[in-house]
C-alpha positions, 0 to 999 in steps of 0.5 A, a space after each residue: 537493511 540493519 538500519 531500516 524498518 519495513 512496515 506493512 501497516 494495511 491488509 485483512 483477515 480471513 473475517 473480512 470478505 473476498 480473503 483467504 481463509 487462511 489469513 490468520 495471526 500465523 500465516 500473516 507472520 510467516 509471509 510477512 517473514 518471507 518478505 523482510 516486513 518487520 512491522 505488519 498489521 493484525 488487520 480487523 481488529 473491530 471484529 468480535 471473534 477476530 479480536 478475541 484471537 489477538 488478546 489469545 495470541 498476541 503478547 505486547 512487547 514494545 508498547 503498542 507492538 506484539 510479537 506471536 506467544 507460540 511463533 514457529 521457526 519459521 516466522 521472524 522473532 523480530 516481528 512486530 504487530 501493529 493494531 490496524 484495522 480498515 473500516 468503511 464510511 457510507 454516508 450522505 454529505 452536500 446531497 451526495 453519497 460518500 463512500 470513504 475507507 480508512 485506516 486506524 492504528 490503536 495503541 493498544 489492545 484496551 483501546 481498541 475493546 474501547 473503540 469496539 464498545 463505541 461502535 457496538 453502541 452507535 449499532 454498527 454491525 461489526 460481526 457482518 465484516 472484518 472492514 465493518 459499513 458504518 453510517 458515521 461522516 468522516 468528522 464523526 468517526 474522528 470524533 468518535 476515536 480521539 475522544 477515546 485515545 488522542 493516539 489513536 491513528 486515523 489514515 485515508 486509505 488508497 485515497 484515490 480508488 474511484 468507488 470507496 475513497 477520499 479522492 474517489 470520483 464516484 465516492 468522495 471529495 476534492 479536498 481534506 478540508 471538504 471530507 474531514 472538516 474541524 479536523 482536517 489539520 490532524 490527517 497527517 498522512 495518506 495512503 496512495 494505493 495501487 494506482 497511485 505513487 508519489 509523483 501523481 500525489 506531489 502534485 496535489 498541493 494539499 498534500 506537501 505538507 503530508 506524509 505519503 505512505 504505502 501498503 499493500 492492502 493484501 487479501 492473501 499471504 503472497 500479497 503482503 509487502 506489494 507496496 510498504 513503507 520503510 522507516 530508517 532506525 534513529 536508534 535501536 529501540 522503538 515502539 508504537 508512539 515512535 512510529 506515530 511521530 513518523 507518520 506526524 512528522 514529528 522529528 523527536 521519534 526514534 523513526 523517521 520515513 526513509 523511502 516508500 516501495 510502490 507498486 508501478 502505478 500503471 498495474 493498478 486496477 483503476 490507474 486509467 478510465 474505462 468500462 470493463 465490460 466493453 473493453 474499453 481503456 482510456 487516458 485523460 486525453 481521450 477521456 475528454 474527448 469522449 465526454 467521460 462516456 465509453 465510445 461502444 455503449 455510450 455509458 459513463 466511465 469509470 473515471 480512473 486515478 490519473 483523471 481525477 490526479 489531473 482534475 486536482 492537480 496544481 501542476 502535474 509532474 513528470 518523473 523525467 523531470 524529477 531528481 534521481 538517485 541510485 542506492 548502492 544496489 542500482 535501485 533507483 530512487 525517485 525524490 520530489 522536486 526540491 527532495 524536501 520529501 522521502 524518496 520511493 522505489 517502484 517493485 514488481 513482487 517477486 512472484 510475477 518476476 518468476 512467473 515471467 522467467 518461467 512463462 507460466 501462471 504466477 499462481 502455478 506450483 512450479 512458481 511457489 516453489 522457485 520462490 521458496 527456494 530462492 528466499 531459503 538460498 538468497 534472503 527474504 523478497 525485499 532483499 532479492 528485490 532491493 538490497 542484495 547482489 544479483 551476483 548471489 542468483 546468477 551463482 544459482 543458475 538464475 541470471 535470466 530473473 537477475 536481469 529482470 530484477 536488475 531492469 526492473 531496479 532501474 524502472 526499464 520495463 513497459 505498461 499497459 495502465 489497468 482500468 475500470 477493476 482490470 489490473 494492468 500488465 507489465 513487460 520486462 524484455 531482457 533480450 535487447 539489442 542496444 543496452 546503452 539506449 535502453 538505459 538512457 531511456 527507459 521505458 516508463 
């Protein structure tokens, strides 16, 4: 991992609704430590209290990345903050409502007091949310930032999540072009969210020419890291200019995209269409047959990811015909059909692992407290995951969790897709009776 620069560039404080209010500066620091993250955003920096504590308590170290003034042992002094913020578009366009959520990266902390003015002056209420409801289009919003700081980064945030997206089936559009306009050519890159990976997003013609990055969009400190983007080190030394260049593709930065860490599509909470209230969870397929409306009460569904995926496809990839590889951990890596674009991994966060082992709740002390434990022993969650030698936890009495792990690196598990706000499940089944036909065909 010398080489390498985890980055979790999208999640939220404890000013932004339906967080934990122990989601300050400290408790993101120490999780993103627990992790193995060497980048993580501040999150909402627009909010007014929010903001004053990142001027109190952050020091800028590299340009455009901070590091903790009084940092604990317990958090890395290799980590780096990074300015990002999500906000939230609610606007009429073509006689239709758009809901459109989007993340921005600042170059520094003037900048962003700049952008805050801005927004105080077009009436946004930035004090009501840490991810604040404007009235401004996509093309205002644009116009708006690059008018104050050409550096600013503007993201598309979990571009195909059906209520608040750019791809959203209740929310959003069918195109770049449609939702951006005039600066369409400047969205270098988007983020596909729980529900998608990048097969799905390869498919969208549009977006080969597009960097695909993941975050986790984490409400709580144990969510961190669910999904992330790894940069590869071209040299020792780097800063916020350099990690913008990645995103643009600009080849002369000091990073450049090495792979992405994506959470298995199918956990997602809007990965099929359904309707929650009746129980009811359907693939493309059946939702055609069904006319988009639930079977039970004859309402429209909820249309998930891998409809509208399907609706905006050019062709529709599957990964039994995608190219593989596998790191020197036996991870496998998926890569697009030429391998002109960075490769992903698929996790399951480690916390799930235990609480599979253990057969109890994932939320339950007995799990925090082998999690811990297991970071203090062995590493931080991404190295247990992706990097380190099982052999490290079987050392430790805990060869059941290392043939999840090792099953779960080579994407040996069942689905059952989520749906309609409902978060999907994942089985991992070590017992198997024949380990050479699982491994010839894995179930995906």
């Amino acid at each position: 991992m010398k080489n390498l620069v985890i980055a979790d560039l999208h999640l939220h404080s404890k000013y932004s609704r339906a967080v934990s209010q122990k989601m300050d500066l400290s408790e993101i620091g120490y999780w993103a430590t627990q992790k193995g993250i060497d980048l993580v955003a501040t999150a909402d920096w627009t909010h007014p209290m929010w903001f004053r504590q990142l001027q109190n308590e952050l020091i800028e170290k590299e340009r455009g990345l901070y590091s903790l003034k009084n940092a604990s042992v317990s958090i890395s002094p290799k980590l780096r903050f990074v300015l990002a913020t999500e906000v939230s578009s609610i606007y009429s366009q073509n006689g239709q409502v758009r809901r459109i959520h989007t993340v921005i990266l600042s170059p520094n902390l003037k900048t962003s007091e700049r952008v805050i003015s801005a927004l105080n002056a077009r009436g946004v209420n930035l004090k009501s949310d840490g991810r604040p409801i404007m009235g401004l289009s996509m093309i205002e919003l644009c116009e708006l930032l690059w008018e104050i700081d050409e550096q600013i980064f503007v993201l598309p945030a979990h571009i195909w999540t059906p209520w608040f997206s750019m791809y959203g089936s209740k929310s959003g559009f069918d195109s770049i072009e449609a939702c951006f306009g005039k600066y369409s050519d400047k969205i270098t890159a988007i983020e596909t969210g729980l529900s998608s990976d990048p097969i799905m997003n390869w498919s969208i013609p549009e977006l080969e020419r597009r960097q695909i990055v993941s975050f986790s969009d984490a409400h709580s400190g144990a969510k961190l890291g669910r999904e992330a983007t790894v940069f590869k080190k071209k040299q020792e030394n780097y800063d916020y200019f350099d990690l913008i260049k990645a995103l643009k593709q600009d080849k002369t930065g000091a990073l450049e995209i090495a792979f992405t860490i994506e959470f298995f599509p199918e956990e997602g909470k809007y990965h099929y269409s359904g309707h929650r209230l009746c129980g009811v969870r359907l693939s493309p397929a059946e939702v055609k047959a069904a006319n988009g409306l639930c079977p039970k009460c004859h309402k429209p569904l909820t249309i998930g990811v891998m409809d509208r995926v399907q609706e905006l496809a050019d062709q529709l990839l599957e990964e039994a015909d995608l190219p593989t590889k596998l790191s020197h951990s036996k991870t496998k890596l998926i890569y697009p059909p030429k391998k002109n674009r960075p490769p992903f991994v698929s996790i399951i966060p480690l916390m799930e692992l235990i609480s599979h082992n253990l057969k109890v709740a994932s939320v339950s002390k007995k799990v925090l407290e082998k999690y811990h434990f297991l970071i203090e022993k062995v590493g931080s969650e991404f190295e247990i995951l992706l990097f380190k030698d099982l052999e490290e936890l079987e050392n430790l009495g805990e060869t059941e969790l290392a043939q999840l792990i090792t099953k779960m690196r080579q994407r040996q598990i069942r689905l059952e897709p989520g749906y309609d706000g409902v978060f999907g499940k994942i089985e991992v089944n070590v017992q198997t009776d024949n380990q050479e036909q699982i491994a010839q065909n894995p179930l995906f």
